[in-house]
C-alpha atoms as one frame of an Amber mdcrd trajectory, in Angstrom:
protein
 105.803 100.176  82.148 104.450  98.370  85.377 104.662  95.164  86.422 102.607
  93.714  89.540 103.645  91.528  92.218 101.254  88.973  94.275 101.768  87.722
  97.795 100.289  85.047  99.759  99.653  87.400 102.602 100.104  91.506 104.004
 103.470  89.900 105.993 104.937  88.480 102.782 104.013  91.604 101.145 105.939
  93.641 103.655 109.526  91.367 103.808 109.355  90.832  99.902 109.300  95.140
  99.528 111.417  95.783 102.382 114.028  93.467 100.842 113.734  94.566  97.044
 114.224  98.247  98.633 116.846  97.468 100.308 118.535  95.919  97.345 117.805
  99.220  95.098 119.310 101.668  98.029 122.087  99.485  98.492 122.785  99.512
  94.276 122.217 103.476  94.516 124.447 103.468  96.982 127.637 101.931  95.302
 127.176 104.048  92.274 126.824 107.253  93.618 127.702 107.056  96.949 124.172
 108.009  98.768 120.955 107.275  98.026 117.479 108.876  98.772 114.206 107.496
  99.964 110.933 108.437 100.044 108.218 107.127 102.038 104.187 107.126 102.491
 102.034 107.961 105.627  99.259 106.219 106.775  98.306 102.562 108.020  99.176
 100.367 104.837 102.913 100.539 105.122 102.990 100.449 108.313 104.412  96.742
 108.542 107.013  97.421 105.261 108.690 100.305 107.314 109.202  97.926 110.336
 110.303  95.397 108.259 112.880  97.787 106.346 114.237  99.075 109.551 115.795
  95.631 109.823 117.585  95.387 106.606 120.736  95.490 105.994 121.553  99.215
 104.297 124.426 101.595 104.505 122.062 103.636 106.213 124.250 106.240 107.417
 124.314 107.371 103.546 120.391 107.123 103.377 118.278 110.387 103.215 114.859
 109.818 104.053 112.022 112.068 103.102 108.151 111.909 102.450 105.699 111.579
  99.704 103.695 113.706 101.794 102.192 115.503 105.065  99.469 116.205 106.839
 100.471 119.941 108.304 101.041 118.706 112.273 103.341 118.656 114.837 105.182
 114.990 115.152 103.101 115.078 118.364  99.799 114.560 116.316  98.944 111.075
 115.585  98.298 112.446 112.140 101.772 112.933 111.574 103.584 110.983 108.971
 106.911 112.416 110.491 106.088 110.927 113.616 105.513 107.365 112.540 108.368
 107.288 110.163 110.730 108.197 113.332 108.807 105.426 115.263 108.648 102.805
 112.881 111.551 103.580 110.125 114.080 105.280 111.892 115.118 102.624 114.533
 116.891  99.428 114.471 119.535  99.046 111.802 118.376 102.014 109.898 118.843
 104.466 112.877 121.530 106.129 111.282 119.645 107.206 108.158 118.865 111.258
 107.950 115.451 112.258 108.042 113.784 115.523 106.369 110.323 116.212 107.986
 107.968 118.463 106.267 106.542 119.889 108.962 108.001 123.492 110.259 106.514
 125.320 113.187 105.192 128.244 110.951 101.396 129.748 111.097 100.370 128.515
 107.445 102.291 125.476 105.688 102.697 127.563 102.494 105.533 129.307 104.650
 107.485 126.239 105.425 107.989 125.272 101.753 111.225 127.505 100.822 112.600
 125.408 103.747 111.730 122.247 102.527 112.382 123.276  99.323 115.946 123.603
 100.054 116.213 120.103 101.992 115.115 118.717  99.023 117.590 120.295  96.486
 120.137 118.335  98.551 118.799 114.951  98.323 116.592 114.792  94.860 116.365
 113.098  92.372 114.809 109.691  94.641 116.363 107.253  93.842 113.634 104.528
  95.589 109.946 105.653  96.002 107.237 103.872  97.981 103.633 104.688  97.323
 100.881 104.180  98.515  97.468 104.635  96.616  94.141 105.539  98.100  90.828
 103.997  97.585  90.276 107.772  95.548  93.440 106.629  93.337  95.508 109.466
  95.143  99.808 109.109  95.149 101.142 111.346  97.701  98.616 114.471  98.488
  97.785 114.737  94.759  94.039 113.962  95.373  91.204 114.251  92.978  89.329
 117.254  92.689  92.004 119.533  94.976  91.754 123.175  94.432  95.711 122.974
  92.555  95.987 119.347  91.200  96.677 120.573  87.367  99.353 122.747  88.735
 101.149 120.177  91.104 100.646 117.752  88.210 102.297 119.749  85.648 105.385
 119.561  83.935 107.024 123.040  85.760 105.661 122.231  88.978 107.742 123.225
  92.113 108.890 120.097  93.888 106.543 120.672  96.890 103.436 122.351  97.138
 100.633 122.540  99.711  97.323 121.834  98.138  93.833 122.868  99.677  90.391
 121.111  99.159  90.348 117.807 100.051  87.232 116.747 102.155  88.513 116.271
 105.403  89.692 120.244 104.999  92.929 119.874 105.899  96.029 121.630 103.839
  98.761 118.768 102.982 102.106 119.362 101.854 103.154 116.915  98.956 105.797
 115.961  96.517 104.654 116.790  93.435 103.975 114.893  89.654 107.447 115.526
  88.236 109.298 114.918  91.169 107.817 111.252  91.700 108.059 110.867  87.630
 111.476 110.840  87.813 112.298 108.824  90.707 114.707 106.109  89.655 112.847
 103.246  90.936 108.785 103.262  92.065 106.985 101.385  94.075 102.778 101.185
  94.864 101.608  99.203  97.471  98.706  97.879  97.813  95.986  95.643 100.168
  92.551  94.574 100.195  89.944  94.199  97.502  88.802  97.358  97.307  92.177
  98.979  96.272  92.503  96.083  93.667  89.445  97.224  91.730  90.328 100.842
  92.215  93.605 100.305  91.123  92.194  98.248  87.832  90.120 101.258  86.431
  92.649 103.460  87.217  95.439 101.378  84.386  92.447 101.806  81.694  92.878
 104.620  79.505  91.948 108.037  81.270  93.223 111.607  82.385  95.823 111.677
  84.995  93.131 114.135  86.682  90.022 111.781  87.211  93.013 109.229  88.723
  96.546 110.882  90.179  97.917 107.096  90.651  98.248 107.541  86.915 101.453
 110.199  87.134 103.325 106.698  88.167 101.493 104.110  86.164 102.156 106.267
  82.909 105.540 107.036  83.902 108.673 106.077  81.168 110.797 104.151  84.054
 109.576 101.306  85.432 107.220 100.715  88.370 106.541  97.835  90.996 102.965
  97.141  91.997 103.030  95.233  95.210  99.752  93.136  95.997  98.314  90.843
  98.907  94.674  90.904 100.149
């Protein structure tokens, strides 16, 4: 069950997420005492992370991890790990404990019994923030990689590295059943393009042809934040 969300504008878009978040960590937080959160990459949430660094959490009880990695030092500007320190981790939410994906190992399929155990400490999520790529991707769980059917089955690891996307470069991601059963879900998503993409991807289909469909298809309930 989804339900969709419109905003006047990308700002809007970013306060109105950063504050429903907050809300939901906040809630996990009284009940249970912590709460995790995981967290895209790239350029689009950019502007929700800044304006969730301001909110007012009990972040000192906050675990923080990703949805996924691109296999780099925090150095590279291709690190996820590196903007969530520079744009999450700061302000109010300072105190909240991060879990990067990246280890200094020679191949990334090496660093996954580490993060494996991180993540046995701080799963299930309890808030998830997406974000979904013009190829309908969630996380690293592209179209077409070399493993998708096995990171998007039902006895999948919680973190695998998968191989074959275009750009050639080995990811490290959560995988399907891990974001299934996150307590509360969250997509964002800006600009035309991603609208229409977004749109074919809630008709009828394989999970395969269209990962974002391991969330829309999902039992609990999922947000679909929207501005152009």
């Amino acid at each position: 069950m989804t339900e969709t969300r419109v905003y006047p504008d990308r700002g809007s878009l970013a306060a109105g997420l950063a504050e429903q978040v907050a809300s939901e960590l906040n809630k996990a937080i009284r009940k249970r005492g912590r709460a995790t959160l995981a967290v895209p990459g790239g350029e689009t949430p950019g502007a929700f992370l800044k304006e969730l660094s301001l909110q007012e959490v009990e972040w000192e009880c906050v675990s923080v991890i990703l949805t996924d990695e691109h296999f780099v030092p925090e150095t590279s500007d291709l690190s996820n790990g590196y903007q969530v320190r520079k744009l999450l981790l700061q302000n109010l939410a300072a105190q909240a404990q991060f879990y990067p994906f990246y280890h200094e190992v020679s191949e990334p399929e090496e660093a996954l019994p580490l993060i494996a155990t991180d993540l046995h400490e701080v799963l299930p999520i309890d808030v998830c923030v997406l974000a979904m790529g013009t190829d309908t991707r969630v996380a690293a769980l592209f179209p077409n990689v070399d493993n998708l059917e096995e990171a998007l089955g039902l006895w999948a690891p919680s973190v695998m590295v998968v191989r074959g996307h275009e750009d050639g470069e080995p990811r490290v991601t959560l995988t399907a059943p891990v974001l299934e059963r996150a307590r509360k879900a969250h997509i964002l998503i800006v600009g035309e393009e991603k609208k229409g993409t977004l749109r074919e991807a809630q008709k009828v289909g394989l999970v395969e042809e269209a990962p974002v469909r391991v969330i829309l298809n999902r039992a609990r309930a999922t947000s679909i934040h929207y501005a152009d």
